[in-house]
PDBQT receptor file of N, H, CA, C and O in Angstrom, charges set to zero:
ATOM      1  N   UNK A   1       6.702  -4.182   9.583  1.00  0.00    +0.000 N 
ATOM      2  CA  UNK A   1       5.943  -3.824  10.752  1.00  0.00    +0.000 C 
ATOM      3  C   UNK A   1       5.333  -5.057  11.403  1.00  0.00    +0.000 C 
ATOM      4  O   UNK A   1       4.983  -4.986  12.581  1.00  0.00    +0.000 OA
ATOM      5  N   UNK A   2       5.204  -6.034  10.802  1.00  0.00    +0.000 N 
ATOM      6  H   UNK A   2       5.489  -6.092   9.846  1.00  0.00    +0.000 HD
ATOM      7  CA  UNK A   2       4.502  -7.071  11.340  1.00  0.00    +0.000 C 
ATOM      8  C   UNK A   2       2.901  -7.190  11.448  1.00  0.00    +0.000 C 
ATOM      9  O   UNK A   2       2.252  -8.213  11.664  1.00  0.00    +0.000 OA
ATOM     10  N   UNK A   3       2.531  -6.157  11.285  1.00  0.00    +0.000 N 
ATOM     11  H   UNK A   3       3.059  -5.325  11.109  1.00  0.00    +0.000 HD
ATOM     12  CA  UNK A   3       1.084  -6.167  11.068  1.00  0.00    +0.000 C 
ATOM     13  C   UNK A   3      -0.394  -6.573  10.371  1.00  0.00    +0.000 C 
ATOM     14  O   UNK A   3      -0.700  -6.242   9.225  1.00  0.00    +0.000 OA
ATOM     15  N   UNK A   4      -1.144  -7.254  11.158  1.00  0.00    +0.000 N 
ATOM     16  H   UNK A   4      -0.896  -7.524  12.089  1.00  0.00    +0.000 HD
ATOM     17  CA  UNK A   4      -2.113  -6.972  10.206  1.00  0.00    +0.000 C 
ATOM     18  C   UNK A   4      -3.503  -6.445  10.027  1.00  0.00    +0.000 C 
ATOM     19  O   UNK A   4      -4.410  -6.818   9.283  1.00  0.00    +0.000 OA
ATOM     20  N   UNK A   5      -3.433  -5.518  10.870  1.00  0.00    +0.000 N 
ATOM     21  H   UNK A   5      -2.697  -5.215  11.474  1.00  0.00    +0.000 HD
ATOM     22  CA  UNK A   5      -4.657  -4.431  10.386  1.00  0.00    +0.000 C 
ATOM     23  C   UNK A   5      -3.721  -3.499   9.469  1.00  0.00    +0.000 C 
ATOM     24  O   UNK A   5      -2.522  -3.510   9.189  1.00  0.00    +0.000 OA
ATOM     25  N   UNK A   6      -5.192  -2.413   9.014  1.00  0.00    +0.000 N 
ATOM     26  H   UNK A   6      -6.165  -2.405   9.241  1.00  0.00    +0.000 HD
ATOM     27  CA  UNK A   6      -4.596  -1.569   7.678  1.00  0.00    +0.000 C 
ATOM     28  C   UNK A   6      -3.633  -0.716   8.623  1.00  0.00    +0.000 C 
ATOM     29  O   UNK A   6      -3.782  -0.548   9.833  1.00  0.00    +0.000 OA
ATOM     30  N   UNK A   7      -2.747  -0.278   7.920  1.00  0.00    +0.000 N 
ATOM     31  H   UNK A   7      -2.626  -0.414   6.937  1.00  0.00    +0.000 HD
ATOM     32  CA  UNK A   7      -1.905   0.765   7.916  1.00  0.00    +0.000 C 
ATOM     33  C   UNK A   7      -1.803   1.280   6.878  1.00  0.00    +0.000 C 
ATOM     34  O   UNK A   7      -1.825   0.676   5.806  1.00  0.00    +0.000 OA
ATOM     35  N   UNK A   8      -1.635   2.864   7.066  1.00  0.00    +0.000 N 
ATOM     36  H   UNK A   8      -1.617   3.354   7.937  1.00  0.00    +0.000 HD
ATOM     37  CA  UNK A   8      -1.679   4.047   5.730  1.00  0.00    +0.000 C 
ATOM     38  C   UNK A   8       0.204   4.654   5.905  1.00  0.00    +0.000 C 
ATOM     39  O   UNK A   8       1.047   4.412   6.768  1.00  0.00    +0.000 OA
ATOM     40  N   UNK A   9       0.235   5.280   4.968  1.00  0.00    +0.000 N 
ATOM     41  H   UNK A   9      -0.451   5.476   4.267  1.00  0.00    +0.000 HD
ATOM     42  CA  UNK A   9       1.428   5.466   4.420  1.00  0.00    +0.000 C 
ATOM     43  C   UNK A   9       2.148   6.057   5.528  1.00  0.00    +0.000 C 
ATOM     44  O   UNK A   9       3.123   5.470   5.997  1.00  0.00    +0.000 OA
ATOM     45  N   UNK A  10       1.739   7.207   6.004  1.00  0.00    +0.000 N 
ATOM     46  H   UNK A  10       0.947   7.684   5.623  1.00  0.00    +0.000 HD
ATOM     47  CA  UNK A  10       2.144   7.690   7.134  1.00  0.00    +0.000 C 
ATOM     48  C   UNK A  10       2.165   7.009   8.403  1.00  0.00    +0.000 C 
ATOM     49  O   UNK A  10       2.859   7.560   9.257  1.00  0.00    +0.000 OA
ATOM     50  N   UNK A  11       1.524   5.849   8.768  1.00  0.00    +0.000 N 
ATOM     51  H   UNK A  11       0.960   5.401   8.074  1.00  0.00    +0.000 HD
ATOM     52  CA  UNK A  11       1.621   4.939   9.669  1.00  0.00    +0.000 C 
ATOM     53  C   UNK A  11       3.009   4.391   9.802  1.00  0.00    +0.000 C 
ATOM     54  O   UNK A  11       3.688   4.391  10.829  1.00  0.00    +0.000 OA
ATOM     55  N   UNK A  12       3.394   3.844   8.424  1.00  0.00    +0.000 N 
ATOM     56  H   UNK A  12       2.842   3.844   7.590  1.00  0.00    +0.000 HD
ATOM     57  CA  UNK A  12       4.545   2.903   7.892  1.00  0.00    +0.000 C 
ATOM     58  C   UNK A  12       5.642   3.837   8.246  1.00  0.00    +0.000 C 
ATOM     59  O   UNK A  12       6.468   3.458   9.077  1.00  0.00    +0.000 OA
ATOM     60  N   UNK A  13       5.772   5.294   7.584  1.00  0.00    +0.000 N 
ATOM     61  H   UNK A  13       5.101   5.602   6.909  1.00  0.00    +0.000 HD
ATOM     62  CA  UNK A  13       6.612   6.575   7.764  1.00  0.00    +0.000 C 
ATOM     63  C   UNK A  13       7.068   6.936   9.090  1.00  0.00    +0.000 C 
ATOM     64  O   UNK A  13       8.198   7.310   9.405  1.00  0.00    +0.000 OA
ATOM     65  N   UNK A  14       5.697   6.724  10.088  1.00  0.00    +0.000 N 
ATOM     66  H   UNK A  14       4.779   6.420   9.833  1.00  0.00    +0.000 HD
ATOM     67  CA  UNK A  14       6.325   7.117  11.352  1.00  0.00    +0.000 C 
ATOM     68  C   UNK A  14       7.017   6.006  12.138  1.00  0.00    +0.000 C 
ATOM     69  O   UNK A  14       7.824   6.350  13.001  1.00  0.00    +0.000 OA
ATOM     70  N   UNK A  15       6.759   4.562  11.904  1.00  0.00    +0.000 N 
ATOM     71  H   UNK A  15       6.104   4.282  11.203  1.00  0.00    +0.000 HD
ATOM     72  CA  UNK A  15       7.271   3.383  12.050  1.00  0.00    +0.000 C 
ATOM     73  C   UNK A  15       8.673   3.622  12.181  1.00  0.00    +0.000 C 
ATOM     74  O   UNK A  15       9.258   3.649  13.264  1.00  0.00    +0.000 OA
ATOM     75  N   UNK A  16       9.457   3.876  10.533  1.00  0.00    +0.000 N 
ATOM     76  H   UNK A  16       8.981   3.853   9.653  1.00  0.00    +0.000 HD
ATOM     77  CA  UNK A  16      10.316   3.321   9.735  1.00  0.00    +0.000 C 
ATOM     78  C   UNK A  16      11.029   4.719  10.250  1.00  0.00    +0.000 C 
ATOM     79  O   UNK A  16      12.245   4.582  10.385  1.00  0.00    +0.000 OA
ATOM     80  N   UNK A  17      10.667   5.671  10.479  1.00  0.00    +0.000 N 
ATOM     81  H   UNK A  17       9.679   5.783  10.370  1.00  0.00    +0.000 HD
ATOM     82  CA  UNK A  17      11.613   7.042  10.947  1.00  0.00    +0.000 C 
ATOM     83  C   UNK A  17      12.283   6.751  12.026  1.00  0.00    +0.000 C 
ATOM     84  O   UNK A  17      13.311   7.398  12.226  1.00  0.00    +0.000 OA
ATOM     85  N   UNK A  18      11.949   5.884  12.834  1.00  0.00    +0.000 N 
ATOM     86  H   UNK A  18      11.114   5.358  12.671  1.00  0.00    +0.000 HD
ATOM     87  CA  UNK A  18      12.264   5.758  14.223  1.00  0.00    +0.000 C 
ATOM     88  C   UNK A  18      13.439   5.513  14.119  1.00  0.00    +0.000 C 
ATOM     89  O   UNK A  18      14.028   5.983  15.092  1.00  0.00    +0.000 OA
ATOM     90  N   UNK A  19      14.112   5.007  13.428  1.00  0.00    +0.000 N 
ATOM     91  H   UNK A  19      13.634   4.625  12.637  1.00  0.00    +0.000 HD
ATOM     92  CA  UNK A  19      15.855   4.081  12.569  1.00  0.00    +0.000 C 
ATOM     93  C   UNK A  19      16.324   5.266  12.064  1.00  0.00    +0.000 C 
ATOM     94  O   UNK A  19      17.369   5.801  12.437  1.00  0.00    +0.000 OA
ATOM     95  N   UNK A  20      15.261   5.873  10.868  1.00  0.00    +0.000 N 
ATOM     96  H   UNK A  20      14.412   5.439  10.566  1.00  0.00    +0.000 HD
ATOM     97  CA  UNK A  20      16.451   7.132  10.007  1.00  0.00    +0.000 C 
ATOM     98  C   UNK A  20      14.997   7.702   9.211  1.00  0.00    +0.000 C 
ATOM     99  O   UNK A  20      13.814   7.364   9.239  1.00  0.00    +0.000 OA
ATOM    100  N   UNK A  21      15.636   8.542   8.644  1.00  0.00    +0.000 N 
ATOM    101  H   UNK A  21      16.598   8.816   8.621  1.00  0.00    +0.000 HD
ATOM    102  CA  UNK A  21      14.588   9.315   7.807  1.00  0.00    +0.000 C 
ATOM    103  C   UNK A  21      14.357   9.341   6.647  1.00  0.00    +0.000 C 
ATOM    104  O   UNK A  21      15.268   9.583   5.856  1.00  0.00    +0.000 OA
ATOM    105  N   UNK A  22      13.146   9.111   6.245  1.00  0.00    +0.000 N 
ATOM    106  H   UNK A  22      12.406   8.914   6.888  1.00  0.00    +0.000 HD
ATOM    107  CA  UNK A  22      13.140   8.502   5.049  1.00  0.00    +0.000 C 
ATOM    108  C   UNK A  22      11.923   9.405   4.099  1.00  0.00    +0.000 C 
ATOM    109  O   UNK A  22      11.029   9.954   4.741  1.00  0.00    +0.000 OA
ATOM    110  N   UNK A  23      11.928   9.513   2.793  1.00  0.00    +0.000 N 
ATOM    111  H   UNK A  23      12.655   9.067   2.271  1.00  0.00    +0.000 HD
ATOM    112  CA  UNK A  23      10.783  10.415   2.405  1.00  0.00    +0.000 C 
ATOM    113  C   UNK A  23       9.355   9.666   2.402  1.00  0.00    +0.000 C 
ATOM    114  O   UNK A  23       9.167   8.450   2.378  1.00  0.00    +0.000 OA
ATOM    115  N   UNK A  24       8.689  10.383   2.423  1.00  0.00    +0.000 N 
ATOM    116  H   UNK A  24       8.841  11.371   2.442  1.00  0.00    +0.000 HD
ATOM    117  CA  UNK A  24       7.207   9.730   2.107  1.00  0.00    +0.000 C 
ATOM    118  C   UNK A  24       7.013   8.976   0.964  1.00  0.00    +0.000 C 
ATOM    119  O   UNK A  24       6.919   7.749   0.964  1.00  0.00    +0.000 OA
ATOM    120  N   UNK A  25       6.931   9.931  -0.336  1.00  0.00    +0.000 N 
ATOM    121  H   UNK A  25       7.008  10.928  -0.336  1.00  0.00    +0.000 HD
ATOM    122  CA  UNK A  25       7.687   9.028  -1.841  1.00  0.00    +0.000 C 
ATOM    123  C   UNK A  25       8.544   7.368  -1.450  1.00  0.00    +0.000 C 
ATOM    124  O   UNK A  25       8.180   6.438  -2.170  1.00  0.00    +0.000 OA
ATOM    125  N   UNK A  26       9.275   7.146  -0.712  1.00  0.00    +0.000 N 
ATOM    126  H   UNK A  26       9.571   7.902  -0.127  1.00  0.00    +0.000 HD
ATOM    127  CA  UNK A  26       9.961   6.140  -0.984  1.00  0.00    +0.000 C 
ATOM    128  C   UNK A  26       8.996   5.137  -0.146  1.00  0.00    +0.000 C 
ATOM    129  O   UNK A  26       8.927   3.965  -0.518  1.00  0.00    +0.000 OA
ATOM    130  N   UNK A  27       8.629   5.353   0.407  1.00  0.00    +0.000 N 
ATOM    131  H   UNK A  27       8.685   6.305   0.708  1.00  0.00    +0.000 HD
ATOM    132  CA  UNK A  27       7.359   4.631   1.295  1.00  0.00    +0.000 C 
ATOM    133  C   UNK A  27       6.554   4.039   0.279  1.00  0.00    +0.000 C 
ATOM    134  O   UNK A  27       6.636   3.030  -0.422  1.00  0.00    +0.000 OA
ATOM    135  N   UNK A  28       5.456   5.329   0.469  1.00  0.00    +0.000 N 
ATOM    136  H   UNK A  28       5.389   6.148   1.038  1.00  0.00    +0.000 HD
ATOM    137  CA  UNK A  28       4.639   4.863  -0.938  1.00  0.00    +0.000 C 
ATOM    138  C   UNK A  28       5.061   3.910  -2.291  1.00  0.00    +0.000 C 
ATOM    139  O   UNK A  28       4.331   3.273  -3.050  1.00  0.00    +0.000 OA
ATOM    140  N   UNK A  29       6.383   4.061  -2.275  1.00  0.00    +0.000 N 
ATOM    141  H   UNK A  29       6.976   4.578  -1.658  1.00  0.00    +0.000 HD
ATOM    142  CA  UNK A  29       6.829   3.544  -4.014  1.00  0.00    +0.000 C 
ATOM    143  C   UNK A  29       7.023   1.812  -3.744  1.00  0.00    +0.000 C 
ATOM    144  O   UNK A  29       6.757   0.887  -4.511  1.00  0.00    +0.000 OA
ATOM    145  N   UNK A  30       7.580   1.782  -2.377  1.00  0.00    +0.000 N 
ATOM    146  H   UNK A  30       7.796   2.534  -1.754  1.00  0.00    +0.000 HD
ATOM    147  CA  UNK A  30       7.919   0.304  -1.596  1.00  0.00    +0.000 C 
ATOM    148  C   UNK A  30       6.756  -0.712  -1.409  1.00  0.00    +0.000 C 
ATOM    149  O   UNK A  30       6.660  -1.937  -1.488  1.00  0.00    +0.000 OA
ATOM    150  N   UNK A  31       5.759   0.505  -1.078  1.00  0.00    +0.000 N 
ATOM    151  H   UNK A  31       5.837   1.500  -1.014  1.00  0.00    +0.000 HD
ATOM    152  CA  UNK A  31       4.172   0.059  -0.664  1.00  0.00    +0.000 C 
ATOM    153  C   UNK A  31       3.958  -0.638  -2.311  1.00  0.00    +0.000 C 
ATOM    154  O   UNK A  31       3.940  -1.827  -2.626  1.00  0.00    +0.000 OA
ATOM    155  N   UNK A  32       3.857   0.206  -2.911  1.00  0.00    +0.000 N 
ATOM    156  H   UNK A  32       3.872   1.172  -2.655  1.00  0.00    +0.000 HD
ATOM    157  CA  UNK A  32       3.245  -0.102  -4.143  1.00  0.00    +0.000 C 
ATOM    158  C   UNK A  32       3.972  -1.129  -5.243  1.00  0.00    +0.000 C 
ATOM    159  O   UNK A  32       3.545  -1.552  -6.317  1.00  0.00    +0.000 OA
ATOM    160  N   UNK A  33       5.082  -1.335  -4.640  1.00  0.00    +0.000 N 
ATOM    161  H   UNK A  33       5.430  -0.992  -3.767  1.00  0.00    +0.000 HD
ATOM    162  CA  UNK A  33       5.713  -2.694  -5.369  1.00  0.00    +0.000 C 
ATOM    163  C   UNK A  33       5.107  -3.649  -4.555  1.00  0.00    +0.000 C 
ATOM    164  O   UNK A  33       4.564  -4.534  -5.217  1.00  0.00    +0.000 OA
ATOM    165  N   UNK A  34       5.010  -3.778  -3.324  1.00  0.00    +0.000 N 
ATOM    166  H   UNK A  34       5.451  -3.059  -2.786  1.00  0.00    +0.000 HD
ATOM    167  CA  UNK A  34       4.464  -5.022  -2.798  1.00  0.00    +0.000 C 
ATOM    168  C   UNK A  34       3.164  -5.189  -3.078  1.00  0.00    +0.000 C 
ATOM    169  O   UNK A  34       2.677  -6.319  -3.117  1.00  0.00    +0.000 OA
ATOM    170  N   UNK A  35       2.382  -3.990  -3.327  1.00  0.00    +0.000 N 
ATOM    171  H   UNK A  35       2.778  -3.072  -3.296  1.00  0.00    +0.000 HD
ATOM    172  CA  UNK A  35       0.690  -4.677  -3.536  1.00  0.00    +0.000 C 
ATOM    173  C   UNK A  35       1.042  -5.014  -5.337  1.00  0.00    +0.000 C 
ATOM    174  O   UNK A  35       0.617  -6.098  -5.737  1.00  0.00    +0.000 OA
ATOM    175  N   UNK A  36       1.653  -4.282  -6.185  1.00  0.00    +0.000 N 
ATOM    176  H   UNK A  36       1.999  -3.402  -5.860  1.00  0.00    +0.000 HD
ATOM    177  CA  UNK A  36       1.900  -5.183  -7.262  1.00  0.00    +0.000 C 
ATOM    178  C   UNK A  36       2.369  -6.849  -7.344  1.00  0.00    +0.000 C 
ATOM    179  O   UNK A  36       1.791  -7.590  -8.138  1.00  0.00    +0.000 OA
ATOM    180  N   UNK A  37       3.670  -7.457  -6.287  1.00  0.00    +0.000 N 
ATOM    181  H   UNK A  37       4.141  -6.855  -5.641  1.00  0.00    +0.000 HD
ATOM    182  CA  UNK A  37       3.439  -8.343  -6.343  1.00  0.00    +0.000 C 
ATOM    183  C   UNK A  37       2.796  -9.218  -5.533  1.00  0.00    +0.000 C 
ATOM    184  O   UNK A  37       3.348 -10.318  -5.491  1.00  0.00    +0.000 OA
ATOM    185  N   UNK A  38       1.224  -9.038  -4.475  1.00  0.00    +0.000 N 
ATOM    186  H   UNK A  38       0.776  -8.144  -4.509  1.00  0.00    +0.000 HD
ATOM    187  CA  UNK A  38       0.312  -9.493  -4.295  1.00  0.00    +0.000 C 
ATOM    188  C   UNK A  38       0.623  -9.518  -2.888  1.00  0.00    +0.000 C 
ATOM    189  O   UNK A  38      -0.148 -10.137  -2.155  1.00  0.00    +0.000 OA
ATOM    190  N   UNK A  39       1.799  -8.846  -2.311  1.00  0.00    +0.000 N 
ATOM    191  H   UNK A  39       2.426  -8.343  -2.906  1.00  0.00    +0.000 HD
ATOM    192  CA  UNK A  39       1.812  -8.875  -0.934  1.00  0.00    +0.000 C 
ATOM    193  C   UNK A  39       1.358  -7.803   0.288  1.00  0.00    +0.000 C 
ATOM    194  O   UNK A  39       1.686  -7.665   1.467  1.00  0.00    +0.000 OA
ATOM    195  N   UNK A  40       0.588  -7.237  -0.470  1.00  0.00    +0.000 N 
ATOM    196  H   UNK A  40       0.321  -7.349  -1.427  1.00  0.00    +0.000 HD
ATOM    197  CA  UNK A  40      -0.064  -5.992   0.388  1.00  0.00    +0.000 C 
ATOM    198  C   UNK A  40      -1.334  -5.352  -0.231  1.00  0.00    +0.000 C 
ATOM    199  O   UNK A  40      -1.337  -4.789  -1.326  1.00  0.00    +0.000 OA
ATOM    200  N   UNK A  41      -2.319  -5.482   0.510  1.00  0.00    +0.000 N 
ATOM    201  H   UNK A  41      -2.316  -5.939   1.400  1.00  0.00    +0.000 HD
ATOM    202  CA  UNK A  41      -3.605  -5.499  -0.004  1.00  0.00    +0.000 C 
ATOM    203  C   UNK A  41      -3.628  -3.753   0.291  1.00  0.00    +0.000 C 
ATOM    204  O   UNK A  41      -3.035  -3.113   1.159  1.00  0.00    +0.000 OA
ATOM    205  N   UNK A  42      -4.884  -3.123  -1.180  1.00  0.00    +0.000 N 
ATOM    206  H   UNK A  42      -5.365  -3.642  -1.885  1.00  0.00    +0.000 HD
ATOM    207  CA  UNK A  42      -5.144  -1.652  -0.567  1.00  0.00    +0.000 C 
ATOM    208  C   UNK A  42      -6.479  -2.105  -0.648  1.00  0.00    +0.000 C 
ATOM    209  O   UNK A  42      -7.017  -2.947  -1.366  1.00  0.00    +0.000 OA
ATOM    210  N   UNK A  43      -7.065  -1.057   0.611  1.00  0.00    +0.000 N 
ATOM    211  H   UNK A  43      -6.628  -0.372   1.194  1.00  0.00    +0.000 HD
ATOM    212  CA  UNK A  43      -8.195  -0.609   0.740  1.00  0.00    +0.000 C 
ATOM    213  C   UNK A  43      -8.601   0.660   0.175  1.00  0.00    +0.000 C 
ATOM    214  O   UNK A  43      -7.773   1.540  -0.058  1.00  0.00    +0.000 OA
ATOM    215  N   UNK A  44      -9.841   0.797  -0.055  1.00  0.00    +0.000 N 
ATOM    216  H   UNK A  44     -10.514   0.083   0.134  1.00  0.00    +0.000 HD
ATOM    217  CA  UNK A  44     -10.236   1.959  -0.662  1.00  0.00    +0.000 C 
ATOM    218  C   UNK A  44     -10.526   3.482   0.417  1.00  0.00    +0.000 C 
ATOM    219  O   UNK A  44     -11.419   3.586   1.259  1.00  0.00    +0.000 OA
ATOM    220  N   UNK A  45      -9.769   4.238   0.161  1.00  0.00    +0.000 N 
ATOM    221  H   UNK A  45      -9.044   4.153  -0.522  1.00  0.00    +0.000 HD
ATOM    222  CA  UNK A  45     -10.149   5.844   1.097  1.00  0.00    +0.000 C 
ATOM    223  C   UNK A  45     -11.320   6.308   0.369  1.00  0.00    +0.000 C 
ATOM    224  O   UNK A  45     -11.574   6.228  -0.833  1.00  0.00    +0.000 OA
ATOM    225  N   UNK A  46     -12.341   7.079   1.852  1.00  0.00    +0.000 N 
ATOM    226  H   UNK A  46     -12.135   7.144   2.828  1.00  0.00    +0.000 HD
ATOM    227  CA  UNK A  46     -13.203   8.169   0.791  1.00  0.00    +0.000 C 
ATOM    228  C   UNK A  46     -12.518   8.898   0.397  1.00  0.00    +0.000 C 
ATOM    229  O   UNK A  46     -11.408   9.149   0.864  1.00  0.00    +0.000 OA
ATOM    230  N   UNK A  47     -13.080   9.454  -0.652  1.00  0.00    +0.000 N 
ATOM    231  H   UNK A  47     -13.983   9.250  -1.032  1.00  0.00    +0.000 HD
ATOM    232  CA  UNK A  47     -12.901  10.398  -0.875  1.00  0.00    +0.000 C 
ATOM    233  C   UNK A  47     -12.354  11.961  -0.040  1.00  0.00    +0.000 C 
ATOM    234  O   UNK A  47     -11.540  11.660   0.833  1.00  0.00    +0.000 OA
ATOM    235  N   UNK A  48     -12.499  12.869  -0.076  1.00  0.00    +0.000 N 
ATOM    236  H   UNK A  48     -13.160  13.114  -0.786  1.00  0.00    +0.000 HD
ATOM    237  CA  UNK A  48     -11.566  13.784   0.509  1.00  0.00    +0.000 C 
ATOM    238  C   UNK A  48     -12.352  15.042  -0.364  1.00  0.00    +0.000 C 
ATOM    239  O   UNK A  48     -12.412  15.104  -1.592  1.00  0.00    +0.000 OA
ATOM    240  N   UNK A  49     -12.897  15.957   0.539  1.00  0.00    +0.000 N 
ATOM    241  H   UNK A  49     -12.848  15.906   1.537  1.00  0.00    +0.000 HD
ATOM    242  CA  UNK A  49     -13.313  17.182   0.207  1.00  0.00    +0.000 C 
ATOM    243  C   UNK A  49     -12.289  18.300   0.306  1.00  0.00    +0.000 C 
ATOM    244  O   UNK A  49     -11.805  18.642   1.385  1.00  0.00    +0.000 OA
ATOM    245  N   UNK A  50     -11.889  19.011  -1.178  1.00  0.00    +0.000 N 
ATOM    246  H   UNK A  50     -12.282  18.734  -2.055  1.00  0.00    +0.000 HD
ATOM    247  CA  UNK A  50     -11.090  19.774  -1.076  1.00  0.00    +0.000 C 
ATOM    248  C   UNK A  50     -11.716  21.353  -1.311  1.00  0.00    +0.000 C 
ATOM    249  O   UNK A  50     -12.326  21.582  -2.355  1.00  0.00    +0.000 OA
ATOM    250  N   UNK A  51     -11.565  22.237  -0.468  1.00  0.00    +0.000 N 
ATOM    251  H   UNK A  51     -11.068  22.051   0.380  1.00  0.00    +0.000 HD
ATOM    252  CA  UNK A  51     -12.344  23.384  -0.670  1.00  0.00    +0.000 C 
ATOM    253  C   UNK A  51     -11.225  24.391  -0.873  1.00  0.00    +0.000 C 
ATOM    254  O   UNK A  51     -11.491  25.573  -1.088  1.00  0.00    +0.000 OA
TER     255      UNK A  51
């Protein structure tokens, strides 16, 4: 994406759909190899009230 403010998973999803379709899962899993190897920082979400 080129970016650098935060972007959330679904940000990246609606990005990357624009080409082909892709699941959310594979997003997330891509995301999370890169902040493992130090190339994508997470921020913390509140929490989330579930009723």
């Amino acid at each position: 994406m080129g970016r650098q403010r935060p972007a959330s998973v679904g940000d990246v999803l609606e990005h990357l759909q624009k080409d082909r379709p892709l699941a959310p899962t594979t997003v997330m899993t891509v995301m999370d190899k890169l902040h493992t190897k130090g190339l994508l920082k997470r921020r913390p979400r509140r929490p989330r009230l579930h009723l």
